[in-house]
Z-matrix of the N, CA and C atoms (Angstrom, degrees):
N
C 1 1.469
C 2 1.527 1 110.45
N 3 1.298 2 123.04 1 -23.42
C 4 1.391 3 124.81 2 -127.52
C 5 1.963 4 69.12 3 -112.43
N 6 1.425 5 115.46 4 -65.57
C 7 1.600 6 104.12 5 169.74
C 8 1.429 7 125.78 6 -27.39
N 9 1.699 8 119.81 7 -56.14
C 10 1.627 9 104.34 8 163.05
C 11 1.213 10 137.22 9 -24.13
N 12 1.403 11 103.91 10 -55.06
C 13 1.430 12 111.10 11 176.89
C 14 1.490 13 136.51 12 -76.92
N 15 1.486 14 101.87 13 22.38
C 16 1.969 15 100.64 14 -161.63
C 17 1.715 16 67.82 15 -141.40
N 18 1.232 17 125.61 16 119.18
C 19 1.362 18 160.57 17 151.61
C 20 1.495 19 94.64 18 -56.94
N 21 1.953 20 111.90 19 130.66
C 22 1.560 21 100.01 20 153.15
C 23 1.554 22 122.11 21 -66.47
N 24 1.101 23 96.88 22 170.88
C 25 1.672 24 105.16 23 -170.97
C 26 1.134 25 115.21 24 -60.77
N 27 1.085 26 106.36 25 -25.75
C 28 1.867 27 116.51 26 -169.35
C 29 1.635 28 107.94 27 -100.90
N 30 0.806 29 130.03 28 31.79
C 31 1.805 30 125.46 29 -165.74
C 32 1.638 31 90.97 30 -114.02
N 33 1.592 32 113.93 31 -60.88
C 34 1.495 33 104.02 32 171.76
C 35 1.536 34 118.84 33 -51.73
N 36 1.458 35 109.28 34 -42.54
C 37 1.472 36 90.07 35 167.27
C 38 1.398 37 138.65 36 -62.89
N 39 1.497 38 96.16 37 -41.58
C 40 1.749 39 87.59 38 -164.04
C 41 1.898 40 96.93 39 -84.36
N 42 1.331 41 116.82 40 10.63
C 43 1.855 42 115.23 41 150.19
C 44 1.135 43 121.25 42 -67.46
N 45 1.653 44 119.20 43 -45.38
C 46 1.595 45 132.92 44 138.56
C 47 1.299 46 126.69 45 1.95
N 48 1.480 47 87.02 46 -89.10
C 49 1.991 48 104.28 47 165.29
C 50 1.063 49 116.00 48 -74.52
N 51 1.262 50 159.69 49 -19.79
C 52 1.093 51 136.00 50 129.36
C 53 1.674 52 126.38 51 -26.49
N 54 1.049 53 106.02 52 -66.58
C 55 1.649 54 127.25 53 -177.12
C 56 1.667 55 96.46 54 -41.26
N 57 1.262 56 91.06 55 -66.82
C 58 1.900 57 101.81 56 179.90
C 59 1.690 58 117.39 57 -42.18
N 60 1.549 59 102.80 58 -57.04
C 61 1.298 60 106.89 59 -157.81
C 62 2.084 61 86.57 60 -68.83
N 63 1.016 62 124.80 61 -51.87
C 64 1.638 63 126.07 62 166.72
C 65 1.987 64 102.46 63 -6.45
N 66 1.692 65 101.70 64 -77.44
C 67 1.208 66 117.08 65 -152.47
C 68 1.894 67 87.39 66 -60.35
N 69 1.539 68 130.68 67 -53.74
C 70 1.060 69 110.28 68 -174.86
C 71 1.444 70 139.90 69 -70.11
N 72 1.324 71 107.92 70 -23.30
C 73 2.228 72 112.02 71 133.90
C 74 1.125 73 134.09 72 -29.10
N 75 1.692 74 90.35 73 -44.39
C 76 1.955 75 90.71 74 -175.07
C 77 1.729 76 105.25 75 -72.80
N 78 1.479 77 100.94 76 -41.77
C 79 1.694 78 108.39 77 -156.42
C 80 2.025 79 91.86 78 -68.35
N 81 1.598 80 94.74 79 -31.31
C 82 2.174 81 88.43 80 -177.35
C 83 1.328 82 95.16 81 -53.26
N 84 1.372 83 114.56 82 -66.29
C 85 1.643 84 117.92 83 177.70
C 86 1.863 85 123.62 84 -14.78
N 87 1.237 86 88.07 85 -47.29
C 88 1.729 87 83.20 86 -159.03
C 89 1.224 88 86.70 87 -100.74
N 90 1.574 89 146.38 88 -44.36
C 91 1.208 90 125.98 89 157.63
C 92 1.239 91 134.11 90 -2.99
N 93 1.761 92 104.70 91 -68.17
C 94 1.559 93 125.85 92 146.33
C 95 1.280 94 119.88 93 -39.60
N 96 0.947 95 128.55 94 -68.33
C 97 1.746 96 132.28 95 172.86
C 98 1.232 97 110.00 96 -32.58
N 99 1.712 98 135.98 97 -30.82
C 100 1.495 99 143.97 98 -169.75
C 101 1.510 100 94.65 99 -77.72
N 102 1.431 101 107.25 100 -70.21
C 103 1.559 102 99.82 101 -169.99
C 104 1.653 103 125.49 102 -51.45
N 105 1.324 104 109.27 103 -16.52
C 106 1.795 105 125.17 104 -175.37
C 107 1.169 106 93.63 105 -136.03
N 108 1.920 107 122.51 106 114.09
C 109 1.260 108 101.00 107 153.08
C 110 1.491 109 94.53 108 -117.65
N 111 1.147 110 128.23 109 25.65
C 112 1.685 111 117.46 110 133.83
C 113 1.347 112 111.89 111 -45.79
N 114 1.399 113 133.66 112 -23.80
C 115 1.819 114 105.52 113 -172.32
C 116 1.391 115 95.20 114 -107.02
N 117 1.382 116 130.61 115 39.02
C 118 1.104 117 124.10 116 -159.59
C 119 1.891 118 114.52 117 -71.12
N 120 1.228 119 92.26 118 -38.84
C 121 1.737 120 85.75 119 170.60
C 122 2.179 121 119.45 120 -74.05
N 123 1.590 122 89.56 121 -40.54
C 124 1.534 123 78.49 122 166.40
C 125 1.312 124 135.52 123 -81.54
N 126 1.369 125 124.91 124 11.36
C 127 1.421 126 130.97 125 149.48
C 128 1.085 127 113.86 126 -102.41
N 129 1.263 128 132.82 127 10.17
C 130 1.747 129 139.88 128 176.19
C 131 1.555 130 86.38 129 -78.55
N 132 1.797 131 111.38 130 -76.39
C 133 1.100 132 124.53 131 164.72
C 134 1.693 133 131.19 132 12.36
N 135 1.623 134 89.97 133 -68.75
C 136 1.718 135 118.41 134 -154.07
C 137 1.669 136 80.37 135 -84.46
N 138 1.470 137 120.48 136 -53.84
C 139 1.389 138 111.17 137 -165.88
C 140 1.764 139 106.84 138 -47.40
N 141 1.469 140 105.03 139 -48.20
C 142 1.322 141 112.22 140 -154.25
C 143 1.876 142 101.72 141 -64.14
N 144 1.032 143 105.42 142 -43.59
C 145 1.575 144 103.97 143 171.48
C 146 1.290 145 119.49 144 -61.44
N 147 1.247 146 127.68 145 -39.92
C 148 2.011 147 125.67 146 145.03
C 149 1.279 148 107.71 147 -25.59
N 150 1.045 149 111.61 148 -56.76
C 151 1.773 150 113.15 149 -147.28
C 152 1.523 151 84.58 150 -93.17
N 153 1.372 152 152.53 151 -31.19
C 154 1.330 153 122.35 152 159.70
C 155 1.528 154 117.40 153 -64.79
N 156 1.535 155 132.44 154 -21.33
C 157 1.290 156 110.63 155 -173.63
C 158 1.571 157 102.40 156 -83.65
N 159 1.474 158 107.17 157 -14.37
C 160 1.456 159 97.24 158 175.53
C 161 1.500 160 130.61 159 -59.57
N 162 1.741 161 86.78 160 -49.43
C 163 1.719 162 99.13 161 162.37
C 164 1.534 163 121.65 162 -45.35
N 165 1.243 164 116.29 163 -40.46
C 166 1.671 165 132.92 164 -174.79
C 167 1.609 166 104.31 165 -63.98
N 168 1.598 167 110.58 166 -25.88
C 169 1.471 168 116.66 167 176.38
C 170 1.338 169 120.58 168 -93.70
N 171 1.112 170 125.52 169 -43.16
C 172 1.678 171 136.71 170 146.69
C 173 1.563 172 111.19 171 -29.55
N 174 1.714 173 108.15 172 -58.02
C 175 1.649 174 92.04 173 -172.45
C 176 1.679 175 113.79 174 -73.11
N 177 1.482 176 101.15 175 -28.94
C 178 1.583 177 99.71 176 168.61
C 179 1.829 178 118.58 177 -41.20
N 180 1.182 179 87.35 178 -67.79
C 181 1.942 180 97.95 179 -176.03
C 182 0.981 181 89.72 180 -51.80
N 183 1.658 182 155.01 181 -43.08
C 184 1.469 183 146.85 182 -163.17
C 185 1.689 184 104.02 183 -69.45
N 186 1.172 185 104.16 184 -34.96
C 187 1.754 186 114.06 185 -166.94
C 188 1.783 187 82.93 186 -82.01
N 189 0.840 188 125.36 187 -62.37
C 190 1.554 189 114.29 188 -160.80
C 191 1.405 190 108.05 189 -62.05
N 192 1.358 191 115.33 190 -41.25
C 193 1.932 192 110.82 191 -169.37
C 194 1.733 193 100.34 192 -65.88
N 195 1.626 194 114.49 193 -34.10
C 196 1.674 195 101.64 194 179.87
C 197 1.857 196 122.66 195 -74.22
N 198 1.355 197 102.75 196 -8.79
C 199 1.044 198 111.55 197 -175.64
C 200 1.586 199 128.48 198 -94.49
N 201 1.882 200 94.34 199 -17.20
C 202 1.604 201 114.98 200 178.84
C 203 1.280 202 126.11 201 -73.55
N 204 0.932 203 126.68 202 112.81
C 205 1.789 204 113.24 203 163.53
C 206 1.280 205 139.76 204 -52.55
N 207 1.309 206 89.31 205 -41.32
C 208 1.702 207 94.79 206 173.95
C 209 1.892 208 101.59 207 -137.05
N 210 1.133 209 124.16 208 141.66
C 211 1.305 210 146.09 209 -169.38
C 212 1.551 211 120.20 210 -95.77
N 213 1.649 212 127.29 211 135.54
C 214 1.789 213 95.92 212 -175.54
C 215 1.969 214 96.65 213 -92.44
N 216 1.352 215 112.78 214 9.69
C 217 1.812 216 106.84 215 160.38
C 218 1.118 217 92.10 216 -158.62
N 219 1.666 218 97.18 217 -179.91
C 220 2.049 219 103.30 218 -165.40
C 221 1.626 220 101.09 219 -64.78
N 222 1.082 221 86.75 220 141.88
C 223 1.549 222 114.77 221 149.21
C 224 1.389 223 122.62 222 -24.70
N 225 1.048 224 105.10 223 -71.38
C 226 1.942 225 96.90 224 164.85
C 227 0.804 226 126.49 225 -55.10
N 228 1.580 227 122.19 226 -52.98
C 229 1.477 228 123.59 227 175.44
C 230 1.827 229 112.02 228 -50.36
N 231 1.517 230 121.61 229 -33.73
C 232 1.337 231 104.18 230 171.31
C 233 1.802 232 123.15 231 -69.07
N 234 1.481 233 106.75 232 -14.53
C 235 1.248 234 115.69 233 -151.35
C 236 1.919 235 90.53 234 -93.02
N 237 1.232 236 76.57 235 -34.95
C 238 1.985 237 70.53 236 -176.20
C 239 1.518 238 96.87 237 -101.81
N 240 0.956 239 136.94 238 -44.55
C 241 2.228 240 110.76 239 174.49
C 242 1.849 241 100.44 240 -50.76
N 243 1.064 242 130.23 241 -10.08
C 244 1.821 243 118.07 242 175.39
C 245 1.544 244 102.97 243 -107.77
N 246 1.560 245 118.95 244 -33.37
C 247 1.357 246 92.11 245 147.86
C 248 0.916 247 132.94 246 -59.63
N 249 1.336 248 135.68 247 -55.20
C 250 1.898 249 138.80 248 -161.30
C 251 1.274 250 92.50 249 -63.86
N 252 1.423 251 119.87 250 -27.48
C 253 1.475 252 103.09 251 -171.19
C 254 1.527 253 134.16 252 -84.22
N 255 1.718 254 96.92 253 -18.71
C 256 1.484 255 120.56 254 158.34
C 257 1.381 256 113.89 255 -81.21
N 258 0.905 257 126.22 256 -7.42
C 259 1.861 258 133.12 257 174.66
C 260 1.426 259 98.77 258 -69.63
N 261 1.493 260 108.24 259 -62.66
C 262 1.550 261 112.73 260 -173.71
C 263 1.533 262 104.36 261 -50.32
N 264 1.167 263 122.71 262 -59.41
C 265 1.345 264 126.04 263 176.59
C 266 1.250 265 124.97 264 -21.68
N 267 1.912 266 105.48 265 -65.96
C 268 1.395 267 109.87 266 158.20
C 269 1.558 268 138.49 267 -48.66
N 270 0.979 269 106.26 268 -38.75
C 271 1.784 270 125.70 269 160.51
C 272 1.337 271 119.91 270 -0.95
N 273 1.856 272 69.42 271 -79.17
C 274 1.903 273 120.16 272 174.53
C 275 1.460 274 100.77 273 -26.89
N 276 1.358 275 103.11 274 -74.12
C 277 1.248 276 128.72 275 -153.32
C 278 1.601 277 107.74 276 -58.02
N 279 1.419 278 99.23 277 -51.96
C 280 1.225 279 103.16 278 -160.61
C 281 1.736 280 110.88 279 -76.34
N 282 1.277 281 124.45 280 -11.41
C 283 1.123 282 143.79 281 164.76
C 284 1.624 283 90.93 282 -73.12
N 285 1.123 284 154.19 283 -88.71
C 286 1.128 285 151.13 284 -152.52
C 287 1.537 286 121.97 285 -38.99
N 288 1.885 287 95.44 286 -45.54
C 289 1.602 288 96.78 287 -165.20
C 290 1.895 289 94.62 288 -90.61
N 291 1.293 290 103.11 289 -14.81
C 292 1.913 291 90.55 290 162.69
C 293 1.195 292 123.63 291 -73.42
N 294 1.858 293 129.23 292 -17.32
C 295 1.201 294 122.72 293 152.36
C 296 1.548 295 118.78 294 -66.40
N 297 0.848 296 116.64 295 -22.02
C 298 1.530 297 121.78 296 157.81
C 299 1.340 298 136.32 297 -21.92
N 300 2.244 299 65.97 298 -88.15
C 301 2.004 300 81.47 299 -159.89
C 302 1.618 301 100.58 300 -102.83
N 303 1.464 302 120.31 301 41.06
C 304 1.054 303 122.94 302 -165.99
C 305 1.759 304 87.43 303 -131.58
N 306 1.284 305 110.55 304 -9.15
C 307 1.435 306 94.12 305 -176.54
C 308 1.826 307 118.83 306 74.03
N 309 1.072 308 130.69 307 20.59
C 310 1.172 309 122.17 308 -168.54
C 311 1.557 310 108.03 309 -99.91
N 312 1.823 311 104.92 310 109.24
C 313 1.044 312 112.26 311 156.13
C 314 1.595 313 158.43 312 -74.06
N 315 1.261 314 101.44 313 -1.22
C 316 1.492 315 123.24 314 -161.25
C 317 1.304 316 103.42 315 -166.17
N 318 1.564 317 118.14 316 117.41
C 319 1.592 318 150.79 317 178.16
C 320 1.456 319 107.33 318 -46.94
N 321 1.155 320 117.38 319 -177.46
C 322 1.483 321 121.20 320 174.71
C 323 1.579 322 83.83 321 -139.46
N 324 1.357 323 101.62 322 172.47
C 325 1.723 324 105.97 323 -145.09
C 326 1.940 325 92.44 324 -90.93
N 327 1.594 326 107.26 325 -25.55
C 328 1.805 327 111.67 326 171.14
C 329 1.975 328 106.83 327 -73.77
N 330 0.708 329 99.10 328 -44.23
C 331 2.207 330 102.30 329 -169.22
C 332 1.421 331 95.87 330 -35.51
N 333 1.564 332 133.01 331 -54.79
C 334 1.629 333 101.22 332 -151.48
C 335 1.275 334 95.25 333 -85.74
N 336 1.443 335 121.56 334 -21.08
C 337 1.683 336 108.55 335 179.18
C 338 1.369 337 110.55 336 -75.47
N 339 1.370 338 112.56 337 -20.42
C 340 1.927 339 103.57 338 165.40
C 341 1.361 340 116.68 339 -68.60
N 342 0.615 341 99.29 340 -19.91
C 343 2.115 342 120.60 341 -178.25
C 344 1.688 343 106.00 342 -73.18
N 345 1.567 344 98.22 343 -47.25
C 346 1.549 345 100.82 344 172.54
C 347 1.867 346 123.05 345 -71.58
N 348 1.261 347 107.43 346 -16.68
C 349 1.257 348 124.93 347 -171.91
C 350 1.651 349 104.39 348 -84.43
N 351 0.929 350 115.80 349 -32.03
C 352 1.613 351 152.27 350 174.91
C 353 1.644 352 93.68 351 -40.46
N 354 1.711 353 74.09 352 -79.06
C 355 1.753 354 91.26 353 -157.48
C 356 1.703 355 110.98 354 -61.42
N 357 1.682 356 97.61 355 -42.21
C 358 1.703 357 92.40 356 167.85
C 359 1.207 358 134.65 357 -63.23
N 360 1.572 359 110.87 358 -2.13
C 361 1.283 360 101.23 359 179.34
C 362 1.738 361 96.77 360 -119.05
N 363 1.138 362 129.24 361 16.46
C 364 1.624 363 130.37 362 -179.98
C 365 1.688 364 87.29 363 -98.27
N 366 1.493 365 123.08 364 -41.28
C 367 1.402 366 129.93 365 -168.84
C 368 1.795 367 98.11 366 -67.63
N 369 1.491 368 125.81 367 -60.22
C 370 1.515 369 115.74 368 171.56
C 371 1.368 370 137.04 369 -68.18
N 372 1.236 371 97.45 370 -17.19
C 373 1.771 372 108.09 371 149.36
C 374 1.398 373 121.36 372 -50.14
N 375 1.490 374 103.15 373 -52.71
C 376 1.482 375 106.46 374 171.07
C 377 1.305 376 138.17 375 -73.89
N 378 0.840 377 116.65 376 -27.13
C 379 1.613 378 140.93 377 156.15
C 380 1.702 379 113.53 378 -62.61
N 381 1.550 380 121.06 379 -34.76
C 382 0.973 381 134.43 380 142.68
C 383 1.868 382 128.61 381 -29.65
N 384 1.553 383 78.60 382 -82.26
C 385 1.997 384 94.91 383 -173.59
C 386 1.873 385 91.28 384 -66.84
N 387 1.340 386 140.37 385 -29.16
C 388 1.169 387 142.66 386 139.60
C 389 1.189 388 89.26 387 18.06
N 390 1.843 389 94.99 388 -110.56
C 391 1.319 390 124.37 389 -149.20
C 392 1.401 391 108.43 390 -82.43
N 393 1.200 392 141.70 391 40.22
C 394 1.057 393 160.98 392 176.37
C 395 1.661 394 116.05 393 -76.41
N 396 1.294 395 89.24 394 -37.60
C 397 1.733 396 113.48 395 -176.80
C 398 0.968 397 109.72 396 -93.25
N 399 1.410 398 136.27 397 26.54
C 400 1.436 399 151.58 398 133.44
C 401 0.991 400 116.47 399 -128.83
N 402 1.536 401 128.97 400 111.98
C 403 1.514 402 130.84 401 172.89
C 404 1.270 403 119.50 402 -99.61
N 405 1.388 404 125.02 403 -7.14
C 406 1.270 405 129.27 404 160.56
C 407 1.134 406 106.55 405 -47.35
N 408 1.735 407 144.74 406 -32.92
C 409 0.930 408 142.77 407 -169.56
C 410 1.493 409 127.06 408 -114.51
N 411 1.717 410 97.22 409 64.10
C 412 1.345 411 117.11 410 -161.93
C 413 2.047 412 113.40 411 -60.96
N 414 1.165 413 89.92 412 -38.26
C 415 1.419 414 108.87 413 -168.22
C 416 1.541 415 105.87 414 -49.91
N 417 1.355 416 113.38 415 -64.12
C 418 1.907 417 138.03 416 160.50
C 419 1.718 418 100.03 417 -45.17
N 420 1.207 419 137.27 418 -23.14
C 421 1.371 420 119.93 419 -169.03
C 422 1.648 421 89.57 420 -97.26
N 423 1.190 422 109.66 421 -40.07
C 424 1.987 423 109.14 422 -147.24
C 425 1.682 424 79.79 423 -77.19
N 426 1.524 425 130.71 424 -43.12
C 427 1.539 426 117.47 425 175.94
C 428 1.511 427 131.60 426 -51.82
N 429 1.987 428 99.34 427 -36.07
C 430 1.473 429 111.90 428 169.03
C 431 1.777 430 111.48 429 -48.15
N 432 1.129 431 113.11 430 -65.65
C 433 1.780 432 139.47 431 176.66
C 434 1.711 433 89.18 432 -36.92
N 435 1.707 434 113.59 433 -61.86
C 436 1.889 435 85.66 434 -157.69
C 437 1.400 436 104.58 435 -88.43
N 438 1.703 437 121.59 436 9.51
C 439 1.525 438 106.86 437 154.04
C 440 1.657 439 119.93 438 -61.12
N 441 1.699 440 109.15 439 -40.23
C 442 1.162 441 97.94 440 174.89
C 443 1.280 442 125.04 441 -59.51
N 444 1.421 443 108.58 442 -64.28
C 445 1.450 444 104.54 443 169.32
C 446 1.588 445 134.51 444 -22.56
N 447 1.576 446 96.92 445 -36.16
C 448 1.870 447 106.22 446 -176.27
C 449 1.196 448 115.15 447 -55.12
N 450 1.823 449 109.87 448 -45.85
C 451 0.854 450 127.55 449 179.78
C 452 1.748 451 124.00 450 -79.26
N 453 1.203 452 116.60 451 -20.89
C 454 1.582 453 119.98 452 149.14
C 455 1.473 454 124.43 453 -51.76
N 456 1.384 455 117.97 454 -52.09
C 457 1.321 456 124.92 455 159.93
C 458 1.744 457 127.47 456 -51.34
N 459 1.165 458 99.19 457 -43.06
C 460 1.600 459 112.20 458 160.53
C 461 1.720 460 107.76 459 -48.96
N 462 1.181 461 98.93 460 -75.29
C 463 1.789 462 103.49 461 -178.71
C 464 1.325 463 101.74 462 -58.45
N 465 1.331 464 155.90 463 -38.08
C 466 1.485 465 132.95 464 -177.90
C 467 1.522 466 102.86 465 -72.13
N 468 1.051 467 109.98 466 -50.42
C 469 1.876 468 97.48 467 178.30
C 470 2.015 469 115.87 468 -53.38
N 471 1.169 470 102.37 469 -35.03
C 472 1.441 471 102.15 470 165.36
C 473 1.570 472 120.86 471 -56.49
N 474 1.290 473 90.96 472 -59.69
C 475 1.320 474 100.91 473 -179.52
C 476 1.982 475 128.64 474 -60.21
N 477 1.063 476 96.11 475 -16.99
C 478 1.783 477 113.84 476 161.98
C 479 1.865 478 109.50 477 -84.05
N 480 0.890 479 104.28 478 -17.79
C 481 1.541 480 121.92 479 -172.70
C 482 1.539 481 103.61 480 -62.76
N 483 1.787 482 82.84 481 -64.55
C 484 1.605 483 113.84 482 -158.82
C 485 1.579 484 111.94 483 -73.01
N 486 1.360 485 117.18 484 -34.00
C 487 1.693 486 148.88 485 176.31
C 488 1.815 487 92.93 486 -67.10
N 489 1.193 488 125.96 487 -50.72
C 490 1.248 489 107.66 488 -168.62
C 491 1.218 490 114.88 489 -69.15
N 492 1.703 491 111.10 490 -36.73
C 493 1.982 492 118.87 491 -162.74
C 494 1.314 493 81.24 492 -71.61
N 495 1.735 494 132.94 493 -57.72
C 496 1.230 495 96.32 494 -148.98
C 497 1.713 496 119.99 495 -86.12
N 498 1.151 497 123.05 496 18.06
C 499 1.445 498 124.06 497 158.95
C 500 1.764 499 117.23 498 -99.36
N 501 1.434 500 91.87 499 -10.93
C 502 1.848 501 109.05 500 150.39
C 503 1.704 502 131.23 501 -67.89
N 504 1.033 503 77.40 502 -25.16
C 505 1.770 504 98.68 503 -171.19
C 506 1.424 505 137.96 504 -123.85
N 507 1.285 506 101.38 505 -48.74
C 508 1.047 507 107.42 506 -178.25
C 509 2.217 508 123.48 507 -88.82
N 510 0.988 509 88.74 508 110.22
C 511 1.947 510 101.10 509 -170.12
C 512 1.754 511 103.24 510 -56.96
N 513 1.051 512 122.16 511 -71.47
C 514 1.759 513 133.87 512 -159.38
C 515 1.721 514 80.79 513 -64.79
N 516 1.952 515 91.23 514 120.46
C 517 1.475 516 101.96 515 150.25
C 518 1.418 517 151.15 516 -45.93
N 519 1.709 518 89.86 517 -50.76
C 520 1.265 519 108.98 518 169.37
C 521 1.498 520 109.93 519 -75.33
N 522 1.171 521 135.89 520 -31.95
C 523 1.731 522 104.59 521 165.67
C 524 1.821 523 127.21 522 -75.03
N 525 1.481 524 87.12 523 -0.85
C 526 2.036 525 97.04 524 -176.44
C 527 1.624 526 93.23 525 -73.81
N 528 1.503 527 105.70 526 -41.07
C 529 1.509 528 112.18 527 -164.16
C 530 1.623 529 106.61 528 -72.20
N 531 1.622 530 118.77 529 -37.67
C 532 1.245 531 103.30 530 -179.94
C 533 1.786 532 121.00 531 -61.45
N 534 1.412 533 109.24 532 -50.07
C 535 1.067 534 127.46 533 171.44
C 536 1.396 535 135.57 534 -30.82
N 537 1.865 536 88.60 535 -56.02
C 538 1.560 537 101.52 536 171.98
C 539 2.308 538 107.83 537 -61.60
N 540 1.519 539 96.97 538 -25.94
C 541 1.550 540 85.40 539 -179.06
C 542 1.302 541 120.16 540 -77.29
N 543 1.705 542 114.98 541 -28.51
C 544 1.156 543 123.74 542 179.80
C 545 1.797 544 111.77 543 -64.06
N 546 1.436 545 121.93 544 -28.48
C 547 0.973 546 136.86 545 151.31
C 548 1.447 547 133.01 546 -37.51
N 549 0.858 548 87.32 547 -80.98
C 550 1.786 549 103.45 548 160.36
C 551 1.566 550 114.16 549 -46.77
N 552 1.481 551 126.75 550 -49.60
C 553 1.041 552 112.16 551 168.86
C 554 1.508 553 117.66 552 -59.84
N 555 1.362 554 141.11 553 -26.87
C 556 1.499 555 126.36 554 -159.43
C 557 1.678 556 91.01 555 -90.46
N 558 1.689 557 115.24 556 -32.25
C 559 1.451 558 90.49 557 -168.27
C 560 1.593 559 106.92 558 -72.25
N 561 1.171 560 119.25 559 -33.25
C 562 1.402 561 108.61 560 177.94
C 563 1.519 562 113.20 561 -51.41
N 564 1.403 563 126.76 562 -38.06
C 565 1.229 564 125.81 563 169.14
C 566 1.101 565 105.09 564 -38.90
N 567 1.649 566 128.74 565 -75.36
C 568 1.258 567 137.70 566 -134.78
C 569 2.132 568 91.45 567 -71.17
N 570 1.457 569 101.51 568 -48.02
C 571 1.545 570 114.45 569 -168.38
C 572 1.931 571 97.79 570 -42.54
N 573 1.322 572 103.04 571 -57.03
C 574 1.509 573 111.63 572 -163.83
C 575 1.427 574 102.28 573 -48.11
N 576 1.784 575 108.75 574 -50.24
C 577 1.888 576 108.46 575 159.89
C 578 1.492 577 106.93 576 -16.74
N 579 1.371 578 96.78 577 -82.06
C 580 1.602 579 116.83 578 -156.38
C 581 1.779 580 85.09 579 -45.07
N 582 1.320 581 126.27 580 -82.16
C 583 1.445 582 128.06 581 176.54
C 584 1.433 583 103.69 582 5.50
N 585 1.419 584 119.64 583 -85.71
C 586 1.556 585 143.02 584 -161.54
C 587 1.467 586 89.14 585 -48.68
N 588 1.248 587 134.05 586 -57.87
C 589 1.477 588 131.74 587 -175.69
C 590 1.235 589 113.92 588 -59.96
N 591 1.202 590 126.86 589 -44.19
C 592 1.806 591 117.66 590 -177.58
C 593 1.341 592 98.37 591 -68.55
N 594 1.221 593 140.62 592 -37.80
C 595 1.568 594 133.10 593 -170.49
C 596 1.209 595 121.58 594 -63.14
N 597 1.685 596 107.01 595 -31.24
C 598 1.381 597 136.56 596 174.84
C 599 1.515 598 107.25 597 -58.00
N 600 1.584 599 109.56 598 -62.58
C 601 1.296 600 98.91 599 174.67
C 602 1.342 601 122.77 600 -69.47
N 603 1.178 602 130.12 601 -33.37
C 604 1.206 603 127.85 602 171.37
C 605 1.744 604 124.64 603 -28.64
N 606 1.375 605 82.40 604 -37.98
C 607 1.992 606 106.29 605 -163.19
C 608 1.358 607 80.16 606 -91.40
N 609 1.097 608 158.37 607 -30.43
C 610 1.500 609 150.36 608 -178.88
C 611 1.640 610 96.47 609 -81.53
N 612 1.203 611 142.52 610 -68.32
C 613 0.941 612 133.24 611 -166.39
C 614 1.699 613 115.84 612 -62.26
N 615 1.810 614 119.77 613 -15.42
C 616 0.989 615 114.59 614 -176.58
C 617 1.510 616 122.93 615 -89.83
N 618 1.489 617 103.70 616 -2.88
C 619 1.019 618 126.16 617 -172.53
C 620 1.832 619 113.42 618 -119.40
N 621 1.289 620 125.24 619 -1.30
C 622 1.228 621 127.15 620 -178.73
C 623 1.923 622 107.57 621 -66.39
């Protein structure tokens, strides 16, 4: 009985990498979606089915942490790196179906490089929750974490860039307003990154 309840060591992780490798599909996706937004509903589509198997991976790790007895790190820390990591997911998403149902035909000259910032930081997340499953090797994890971060900082300076031209430039309200949401959705993407990384270190530092 007592075996049921003690999870191998590796099951939270490789839900992890799963979860991870999810968020960096979605972000290739919409990446893709920048350069064509002719396919804009069938990569809305493709995203949105990502972002349910992601969910399908989130509730898993949720079903396993209530069911475990003993954990290979705290409890919270698993509960919030599979949240932050389904947050990003949503992001994704929710950036996708506003190219959508917003009708937006034509990019702004910052979006696909926010898109790229996206993906580089959904890719060191993963590489991140990676090496997670060795903590002996604190040094390689806390470096994984401030790639993300580098790249968070990268996207907020863009994103002040991109926020100024288009209240520089751009006249029609209603496209300032879509924009500014589509905006808002990637940095929260990128932030939830950063998220997944402070938790990371946390679990490194609680364990050094």
């Amino acid at each position: 009985m007592l075996r049921k309840l003690l999870p191998k060591k590796s099951e939270f992780f490789a839900l992890f990498s799963r979860h991870a490798a999810l968020a960096v599909e979605g972000a290739q996706l919409l990446a893709a979606l920048f350069t064509d937004l002719r396919k804009v509903e069938e990569q809305a589509l493709r995203i949105r089915e990502v972002e349910h198997q992601a969910d399908d991976v989130c509730q898993q790790t949720m079903e396993l942490l209530h069911s475990s007895f003993i954990t290979p790190i705290e409890r919270s820390a698993i509960h919030d790196i599979s949240s932050r990591l389904d947050d990003i997911m949503d992001h994704i998403e929710a950036t996708a179906q506003k190219l959508w149902l917003y009708e937006v035909a034509v990019t702004t000259p910052e979006a696909p490089d926010m898109s790229q910032h996206l993906l580089r930081a959904t890719q060191a997340v993963k590489s991140t929750v990676d090496a997670l499953s060795d903590l002996r090797d604190a040094n390689r994890i806390r470096a994984l974490c401030s790639e993300v971060k580098a790249v968070e900082k990268e996207n907020d300076r863009l994103l002040r860039r991109a926020t100024a031209r288009l209240f520089q430039q751009e006249q029609d309200p209603k496209t300032l307003i879509k924009w500014m949401q589509i905006y808002d959705n990637m940095e929260d993407a990128v932030d939830r990154c950063e998220d997944v990384a402070n938790v990371v270190e946390g679990v490194v530092l609680e364990n050094a």
